[in-house]
C-alpha positions as CSV (number, residue, x, y, z in Angstrom):
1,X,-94.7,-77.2,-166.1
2,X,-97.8,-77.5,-163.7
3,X,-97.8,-78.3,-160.7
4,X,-100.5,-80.8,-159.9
5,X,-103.1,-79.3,-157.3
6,X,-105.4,-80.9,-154.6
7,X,-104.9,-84.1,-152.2
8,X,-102.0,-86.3,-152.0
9,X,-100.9,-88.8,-154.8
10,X,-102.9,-91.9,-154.7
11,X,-103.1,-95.0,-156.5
12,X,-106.6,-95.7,-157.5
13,X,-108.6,-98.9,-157.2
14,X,-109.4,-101.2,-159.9
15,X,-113.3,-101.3,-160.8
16,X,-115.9,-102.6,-158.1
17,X,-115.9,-105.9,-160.1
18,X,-112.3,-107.0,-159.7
19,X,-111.9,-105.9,-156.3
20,X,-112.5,-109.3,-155.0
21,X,-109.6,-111.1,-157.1
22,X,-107.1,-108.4,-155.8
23,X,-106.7,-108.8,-151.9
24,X,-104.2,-106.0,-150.2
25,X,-105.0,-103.1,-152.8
26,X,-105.0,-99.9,-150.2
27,X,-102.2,-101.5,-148.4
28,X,-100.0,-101.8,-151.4
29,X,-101.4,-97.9,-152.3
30,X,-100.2,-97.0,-149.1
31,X,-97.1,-98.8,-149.0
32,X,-95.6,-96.8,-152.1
33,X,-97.0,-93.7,-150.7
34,X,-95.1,-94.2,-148.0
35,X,-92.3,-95.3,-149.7
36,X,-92.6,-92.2,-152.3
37,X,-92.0,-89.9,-148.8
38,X,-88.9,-92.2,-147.9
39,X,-90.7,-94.0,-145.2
40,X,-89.7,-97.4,-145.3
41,X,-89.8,-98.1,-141.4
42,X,-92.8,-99.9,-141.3
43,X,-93.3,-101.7,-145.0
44,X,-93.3,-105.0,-145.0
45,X,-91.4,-105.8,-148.6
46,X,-92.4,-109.2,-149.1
47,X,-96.5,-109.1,-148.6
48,X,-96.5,-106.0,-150.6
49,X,-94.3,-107.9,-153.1
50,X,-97.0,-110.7,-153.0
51,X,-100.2,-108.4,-153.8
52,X,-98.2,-106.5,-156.4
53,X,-97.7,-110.4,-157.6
54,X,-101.0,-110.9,-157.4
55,X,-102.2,-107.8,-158.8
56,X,-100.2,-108.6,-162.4
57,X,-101.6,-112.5,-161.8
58,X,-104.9,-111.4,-162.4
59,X,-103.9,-109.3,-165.9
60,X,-104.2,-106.1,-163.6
61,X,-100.3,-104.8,-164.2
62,X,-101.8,-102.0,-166.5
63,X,-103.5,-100.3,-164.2
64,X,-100.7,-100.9,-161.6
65,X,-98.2,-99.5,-163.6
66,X,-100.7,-96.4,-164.8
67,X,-101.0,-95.6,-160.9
68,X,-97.9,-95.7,-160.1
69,X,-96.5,-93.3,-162.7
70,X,-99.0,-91.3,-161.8
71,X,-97.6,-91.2,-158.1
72,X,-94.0,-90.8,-159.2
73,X,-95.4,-87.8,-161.8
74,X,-97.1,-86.0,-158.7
75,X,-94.2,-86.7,-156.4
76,X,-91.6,-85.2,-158.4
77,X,-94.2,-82.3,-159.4
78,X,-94.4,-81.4,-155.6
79,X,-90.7,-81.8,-155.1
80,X,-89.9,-79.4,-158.4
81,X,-92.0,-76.8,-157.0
82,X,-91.7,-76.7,-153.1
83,X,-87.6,-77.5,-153.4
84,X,-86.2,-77.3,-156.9
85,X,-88.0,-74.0,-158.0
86,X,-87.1,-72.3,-154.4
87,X,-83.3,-72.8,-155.1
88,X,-83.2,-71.2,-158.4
89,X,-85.4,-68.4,-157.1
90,X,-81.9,-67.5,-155.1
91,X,-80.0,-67.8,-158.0
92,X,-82.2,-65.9,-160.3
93,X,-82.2,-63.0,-157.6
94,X,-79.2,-59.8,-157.7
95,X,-77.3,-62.4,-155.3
96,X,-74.0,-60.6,-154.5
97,X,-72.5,-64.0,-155.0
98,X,-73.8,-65.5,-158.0
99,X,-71.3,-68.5,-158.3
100,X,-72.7,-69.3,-154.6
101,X,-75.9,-69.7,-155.3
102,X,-75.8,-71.5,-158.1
103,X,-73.7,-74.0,-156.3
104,X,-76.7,-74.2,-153.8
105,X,-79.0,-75.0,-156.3
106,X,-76.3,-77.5,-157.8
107,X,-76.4,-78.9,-154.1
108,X,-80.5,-78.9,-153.9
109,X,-80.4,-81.0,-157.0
110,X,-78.0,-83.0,-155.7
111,X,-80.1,-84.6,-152.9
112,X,-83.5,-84.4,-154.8
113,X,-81.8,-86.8,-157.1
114,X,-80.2,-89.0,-154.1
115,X,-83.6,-89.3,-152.3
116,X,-85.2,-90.6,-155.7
117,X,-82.7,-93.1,-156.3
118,X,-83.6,-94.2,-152.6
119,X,-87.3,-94.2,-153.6
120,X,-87.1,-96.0,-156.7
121,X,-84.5,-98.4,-154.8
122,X,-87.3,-99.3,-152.5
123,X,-89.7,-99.6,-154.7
124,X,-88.1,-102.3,-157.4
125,X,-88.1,-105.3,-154.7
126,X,-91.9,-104.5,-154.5
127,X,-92.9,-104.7,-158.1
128,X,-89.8,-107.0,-159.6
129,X,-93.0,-109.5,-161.1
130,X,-94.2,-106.0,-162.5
131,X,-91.2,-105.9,-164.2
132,X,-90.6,-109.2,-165.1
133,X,-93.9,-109.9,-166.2
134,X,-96.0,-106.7,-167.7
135,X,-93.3,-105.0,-168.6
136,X,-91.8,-107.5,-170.5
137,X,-94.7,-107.9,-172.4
138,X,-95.6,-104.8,-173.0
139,X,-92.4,-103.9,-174.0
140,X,-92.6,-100.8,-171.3
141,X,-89.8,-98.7,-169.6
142,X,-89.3,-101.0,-166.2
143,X,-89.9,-99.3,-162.5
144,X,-86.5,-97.9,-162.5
145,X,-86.2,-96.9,-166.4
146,X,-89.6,-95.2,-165.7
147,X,-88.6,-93.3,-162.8
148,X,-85.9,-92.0,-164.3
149,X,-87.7,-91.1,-167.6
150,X,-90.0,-88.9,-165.5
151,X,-87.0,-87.3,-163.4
152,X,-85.6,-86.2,-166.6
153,X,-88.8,-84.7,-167.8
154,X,-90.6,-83.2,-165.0
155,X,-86.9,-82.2,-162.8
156,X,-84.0,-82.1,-165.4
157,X,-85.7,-80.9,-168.8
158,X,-86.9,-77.6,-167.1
159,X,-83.5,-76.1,-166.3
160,X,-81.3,-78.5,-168.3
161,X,-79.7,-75.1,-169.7
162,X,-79.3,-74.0,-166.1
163,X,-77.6,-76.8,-164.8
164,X,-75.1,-77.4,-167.8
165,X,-74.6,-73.6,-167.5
166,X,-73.6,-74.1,-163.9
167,X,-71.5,-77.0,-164.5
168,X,-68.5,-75.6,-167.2
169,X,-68.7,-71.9,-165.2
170,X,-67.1,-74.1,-162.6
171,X,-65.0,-75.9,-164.9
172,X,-63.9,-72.6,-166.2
173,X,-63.3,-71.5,-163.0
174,X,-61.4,-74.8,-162.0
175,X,-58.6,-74.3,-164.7
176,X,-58.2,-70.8,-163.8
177,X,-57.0,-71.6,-160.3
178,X,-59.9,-71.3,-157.9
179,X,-61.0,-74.1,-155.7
180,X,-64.5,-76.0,-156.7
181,X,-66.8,-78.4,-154.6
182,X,-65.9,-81.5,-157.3
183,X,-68.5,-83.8,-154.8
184,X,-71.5,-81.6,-156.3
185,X,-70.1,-81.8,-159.6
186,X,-69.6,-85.8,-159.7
187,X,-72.7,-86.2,-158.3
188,X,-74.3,-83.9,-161.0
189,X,-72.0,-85.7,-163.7
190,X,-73.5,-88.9,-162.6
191,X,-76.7,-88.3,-162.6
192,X,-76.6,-86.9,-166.4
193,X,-74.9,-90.3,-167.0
194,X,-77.8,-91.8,-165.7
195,X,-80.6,-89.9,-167.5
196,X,-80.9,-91.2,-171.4
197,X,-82.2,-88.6,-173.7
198,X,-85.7,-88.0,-174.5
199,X,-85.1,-89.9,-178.3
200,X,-82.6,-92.1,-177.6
201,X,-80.8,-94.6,-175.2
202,X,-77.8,-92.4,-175.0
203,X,-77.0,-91.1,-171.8
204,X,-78.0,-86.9,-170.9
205,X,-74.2,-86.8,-170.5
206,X,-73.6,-88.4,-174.4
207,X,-76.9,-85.9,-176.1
208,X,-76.3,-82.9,-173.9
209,X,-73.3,-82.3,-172.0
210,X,-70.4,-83.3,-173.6
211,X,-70.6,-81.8,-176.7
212,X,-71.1,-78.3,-175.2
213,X,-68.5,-79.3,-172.6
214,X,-65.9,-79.9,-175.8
215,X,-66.9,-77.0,-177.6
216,X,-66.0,-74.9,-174.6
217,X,-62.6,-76.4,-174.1
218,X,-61.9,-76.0,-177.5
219,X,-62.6,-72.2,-177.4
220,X,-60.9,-71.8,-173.8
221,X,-57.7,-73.6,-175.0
222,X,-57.2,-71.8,-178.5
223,X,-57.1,-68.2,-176.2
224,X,-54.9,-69.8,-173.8
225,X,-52.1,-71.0,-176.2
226,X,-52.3,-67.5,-178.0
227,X,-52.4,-65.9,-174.6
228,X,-48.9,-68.3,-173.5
229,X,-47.1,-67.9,-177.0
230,X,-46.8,-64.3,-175.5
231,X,-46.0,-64.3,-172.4
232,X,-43.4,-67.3,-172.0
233,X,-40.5,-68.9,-173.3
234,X,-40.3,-72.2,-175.2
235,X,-39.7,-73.9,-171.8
236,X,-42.3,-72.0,-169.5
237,X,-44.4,-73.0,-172.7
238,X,-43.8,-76.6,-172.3
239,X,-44.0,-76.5,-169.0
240,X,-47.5,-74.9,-168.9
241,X,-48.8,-77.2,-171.6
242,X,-47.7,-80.5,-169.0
243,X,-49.7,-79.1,-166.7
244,X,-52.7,-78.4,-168.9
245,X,-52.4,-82.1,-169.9
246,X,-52.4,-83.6,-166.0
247,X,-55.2,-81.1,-165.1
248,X,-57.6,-82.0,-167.8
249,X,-56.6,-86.0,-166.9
250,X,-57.2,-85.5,-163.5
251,X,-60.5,-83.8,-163.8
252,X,-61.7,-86.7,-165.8
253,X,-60.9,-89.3,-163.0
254,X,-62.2,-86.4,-160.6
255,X,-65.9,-86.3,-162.2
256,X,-66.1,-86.8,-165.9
257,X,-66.7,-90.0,-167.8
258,X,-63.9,-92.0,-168.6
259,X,-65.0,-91.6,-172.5
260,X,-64.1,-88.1,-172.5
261,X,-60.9,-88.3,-171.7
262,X,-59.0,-89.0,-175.3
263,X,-61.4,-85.9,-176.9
264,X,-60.5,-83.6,-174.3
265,X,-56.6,-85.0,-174.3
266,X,-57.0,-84.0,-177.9
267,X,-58.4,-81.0,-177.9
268,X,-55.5,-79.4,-175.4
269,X,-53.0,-81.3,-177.8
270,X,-54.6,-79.5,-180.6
271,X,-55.1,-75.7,-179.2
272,X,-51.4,-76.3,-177.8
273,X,-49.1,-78.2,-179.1
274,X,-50.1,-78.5,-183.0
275,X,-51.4,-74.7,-183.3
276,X,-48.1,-73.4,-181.6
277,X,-45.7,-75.9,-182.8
278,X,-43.8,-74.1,-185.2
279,X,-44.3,-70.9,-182.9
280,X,-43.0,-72.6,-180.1
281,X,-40.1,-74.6,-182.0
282,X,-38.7,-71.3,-183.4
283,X,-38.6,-69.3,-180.4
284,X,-35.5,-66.7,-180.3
285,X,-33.6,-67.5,-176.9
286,X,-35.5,-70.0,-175.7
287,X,-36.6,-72.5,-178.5
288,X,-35.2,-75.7,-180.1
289,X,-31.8,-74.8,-181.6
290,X,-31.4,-72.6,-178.5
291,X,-31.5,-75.7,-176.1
292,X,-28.9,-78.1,-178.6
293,X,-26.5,-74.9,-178.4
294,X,-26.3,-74.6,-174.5
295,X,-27.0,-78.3,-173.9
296,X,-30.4,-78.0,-172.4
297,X,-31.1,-81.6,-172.1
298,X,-33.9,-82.0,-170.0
299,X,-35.6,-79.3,-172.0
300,X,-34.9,-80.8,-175.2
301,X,-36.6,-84.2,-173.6
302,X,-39.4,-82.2,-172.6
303,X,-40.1,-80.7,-175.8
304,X,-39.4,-84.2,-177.8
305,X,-42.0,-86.1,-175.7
306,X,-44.4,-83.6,-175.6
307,X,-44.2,-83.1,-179.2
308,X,-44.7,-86.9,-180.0
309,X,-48.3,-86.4,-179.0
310,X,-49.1,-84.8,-182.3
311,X,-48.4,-85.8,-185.9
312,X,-45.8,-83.4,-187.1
313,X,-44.5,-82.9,-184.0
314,X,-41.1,-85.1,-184.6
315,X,-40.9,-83.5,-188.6
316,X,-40.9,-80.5,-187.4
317,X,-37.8,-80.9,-185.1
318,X,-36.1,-82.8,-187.5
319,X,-36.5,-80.4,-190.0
320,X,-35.5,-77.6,-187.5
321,X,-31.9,-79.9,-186.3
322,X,-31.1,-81.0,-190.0
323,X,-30.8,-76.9,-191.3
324,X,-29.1,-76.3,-188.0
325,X,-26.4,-79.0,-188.9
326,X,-26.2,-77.9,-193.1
327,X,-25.9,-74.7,-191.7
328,X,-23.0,-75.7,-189.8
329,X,-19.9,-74.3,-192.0
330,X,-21.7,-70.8,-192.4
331,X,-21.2,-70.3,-188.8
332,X,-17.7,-71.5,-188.8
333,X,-17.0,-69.6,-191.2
334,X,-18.0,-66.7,-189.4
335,X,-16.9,-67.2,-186.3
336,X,-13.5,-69.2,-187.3
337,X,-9.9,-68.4,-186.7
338,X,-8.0,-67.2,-189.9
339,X,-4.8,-68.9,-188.7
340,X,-5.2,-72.8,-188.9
341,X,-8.7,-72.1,-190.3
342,X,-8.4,-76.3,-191.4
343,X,-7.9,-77.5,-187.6
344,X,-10.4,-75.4,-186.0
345,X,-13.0,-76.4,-188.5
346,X,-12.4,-80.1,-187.5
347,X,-12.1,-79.9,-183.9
348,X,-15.3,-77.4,-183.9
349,X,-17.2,-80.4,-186.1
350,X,-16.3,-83.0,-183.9
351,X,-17.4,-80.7,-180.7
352,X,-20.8,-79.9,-182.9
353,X,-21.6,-83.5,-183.7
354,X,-20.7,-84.7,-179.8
355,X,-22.5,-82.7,-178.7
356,X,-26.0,-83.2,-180.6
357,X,-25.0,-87.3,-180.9
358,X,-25.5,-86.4,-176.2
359,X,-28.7,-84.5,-177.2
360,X,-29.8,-87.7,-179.2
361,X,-28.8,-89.8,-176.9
362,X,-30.0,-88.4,-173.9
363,X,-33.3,-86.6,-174.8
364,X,-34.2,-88.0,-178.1
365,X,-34.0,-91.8,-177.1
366,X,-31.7,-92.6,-180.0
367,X,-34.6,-92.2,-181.7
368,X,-33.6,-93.8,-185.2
369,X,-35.5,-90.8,-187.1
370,X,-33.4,-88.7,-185.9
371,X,-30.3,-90.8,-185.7
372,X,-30.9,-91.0,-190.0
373,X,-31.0,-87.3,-190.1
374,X,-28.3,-86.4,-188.1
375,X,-26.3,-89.0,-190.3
376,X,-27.4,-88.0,-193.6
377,X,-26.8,-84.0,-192.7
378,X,-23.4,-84.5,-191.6
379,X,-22.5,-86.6,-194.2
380,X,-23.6,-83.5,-196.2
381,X,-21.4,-82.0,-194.3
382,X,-18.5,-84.5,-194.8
383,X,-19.0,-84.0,-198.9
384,X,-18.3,-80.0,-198.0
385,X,-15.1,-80.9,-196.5
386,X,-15.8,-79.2,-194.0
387,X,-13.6,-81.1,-192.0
């Protein structure tokens, strides 16, 4: 990018000949000058509004809307070099802490953007007829779509990779426990929703940011349900997979877009629950037959509502309890009494069944699925005489 050299930003005149028709010309140059620096003290808004009318009156909005993207152009220019291109010297530098100074320039970008939005703020009252009128009709970016159109090329586009960079290192850090300044972050996240891409009317966010931001999560949540498979039970599973879930819906409300929350809800259930299902499901000691033998009720309602999230979440447990029950008599008849084999065999039945018709109750919701399943497998049962 080059930065533009020499005086100050001005908007130039129109030719000698249509001087006369436009009255106020310097003070209108001046005025957005001023305004460009943030000095809006001493403007008065509607006689500046009334040449800018008058300006586009006499078929002059051309030039007035040549000069002033040439004023926004050099403004941001001087900005990207004296301010934008100072704070990523300090990150570029053997900075001892690197997540630091990248936060700084975060923070740098972070006001540029603020003050700009205050500029072009102050500017739109000015040249609404500009808008309304040339624009229109020249079927043109307006004042503000303009000034954001050149923030995006001159600021954003020259450390777009930077920036986005920046952004998941501190999402990654986020979910690994460490503490983040979200205020940058939103204020970055809403600026790239902002910004549209340079060939379409999507938002920066849409074309460059979320896609990366999914692909990320994706990878981070595949090593993290491989990493948990080994070093919990079924329940410290669960348990870790509810929190993934709240964390990745808070950090939505904290500075994503609303639209990303069902793709990154998916993801986690993906990487999580549907990759480790049957891992999970089966686990010796700890998994799903494990919690209907010793009762573990709020664990089995953990595991039933988290695994309605996915598709084969609820086969997979039925499929699981229905062999537990068929299997039924081929523990009995290991574990049975030889003496009155016929009475223990009942009263152990009716025990079996109370006590998974509490887990259906209880955790399962009487969730007719199941209830068929447990009916059907102890009728199977029933045909074994078992009892």
């Amino acid at each position: 990018m080059s930065v533009r050299s020499g005086g100050k930003g001005k908007i130039k005149p129109p030719k000698r000949q249509e001087q006369s028709s436009i009255e106020g010309w310097e003070s209108l140059c001046k005025a957005l000058q001023s305004l460009v620096k943030g000095e809006s003290e001493n403007i008065n808004f509607y006689d500046n509004y009334r040449i800018a009318y008058n300006i586009v009156l006499h078929n002059n909005g051309d030039k007035l809307y040549i000069n002033l993207k040439e004023l926004l152009n050099q403004h941001l220019e001087e900005v990207f070099s004296s301010q934008v291109i100072s704070a990523l010297s300090i990150s570029n530098t053997n900075n001892p802490q690197p997540n630091f100074a990248n936060m700084i320039s975060l923070k740098v970008l972070k006001c540029v953007w603020e003050h700009y939005k205050k500029v072009l703020d102050l500017i739109g009252p000015i040249l609404m007829y500009l808008d309304r009128v040339y624009c229109k009709s020249a079927k043109v970016p307006t004042v503000h779509e303009l000034g954001k159109e050149l923030f995006r090329d001159i600021i954003f586009q020259p450390i777009k990779y930077f920036i986005l960079d920046t952004i998941l290192r501190q999402i990654f850090l986020e979910r690994e426990g460490e503490i983040i300044d979200r205020s940058i972050i939103k204020a970055i996240m809403d600026m790239l929703l902002e910004l549209t891409g340079t060939s379409t009317k999507d938002s920066v966010y849409d074309t460059d940011f979320e896609g990366l931001f999914l692909e990320k999560s994706s990878e981070y949540y595949r090593i993290e349900g491989q990493r948990l498979v080994e070093e919990c039970d079924a329940q410290g599973y669960i348990k870790n997979v509810e929190e993934r879930l709240e964390e990745e819906q808070q950090r939505v409300k904290n500075y994503l877009s609303s639209v990303t929350e069902p793709k990154i809800r998916n993801i986690v259930e993906k990487e999580l629950i549907s990759m480790q299902l049957k891992t999970v499901i089966e686990m010796k000691n700890s998994g799903l037959i494990h919690m209907l033998k010793n009762e573990k009720i709020d664990d089995l309602r953990r595991m039933y509502l988290l695994l309605e999230r996915v598709t084969n979440g609820h086969e997979e447990m039925k499929y699981i309890i229905s062999n537990y029950i068929y299997d039924f008599d081929k523990v009995v008849n290991k574990t049975g009494a030889k003496d009155n084999i016929a009475d223990t065999t009942f009263q152990e039945a009716r025990d079996f069944k109370n006590k998974l018709d509490k887990s259906l109750n209880l955790a399962f919701f009487n969730d007719k699925m199941f209830q068929t399943a447990f009916n059907e497998a102890f009728k199977f049962l029933s045909n074994k005489d078992i009892n």
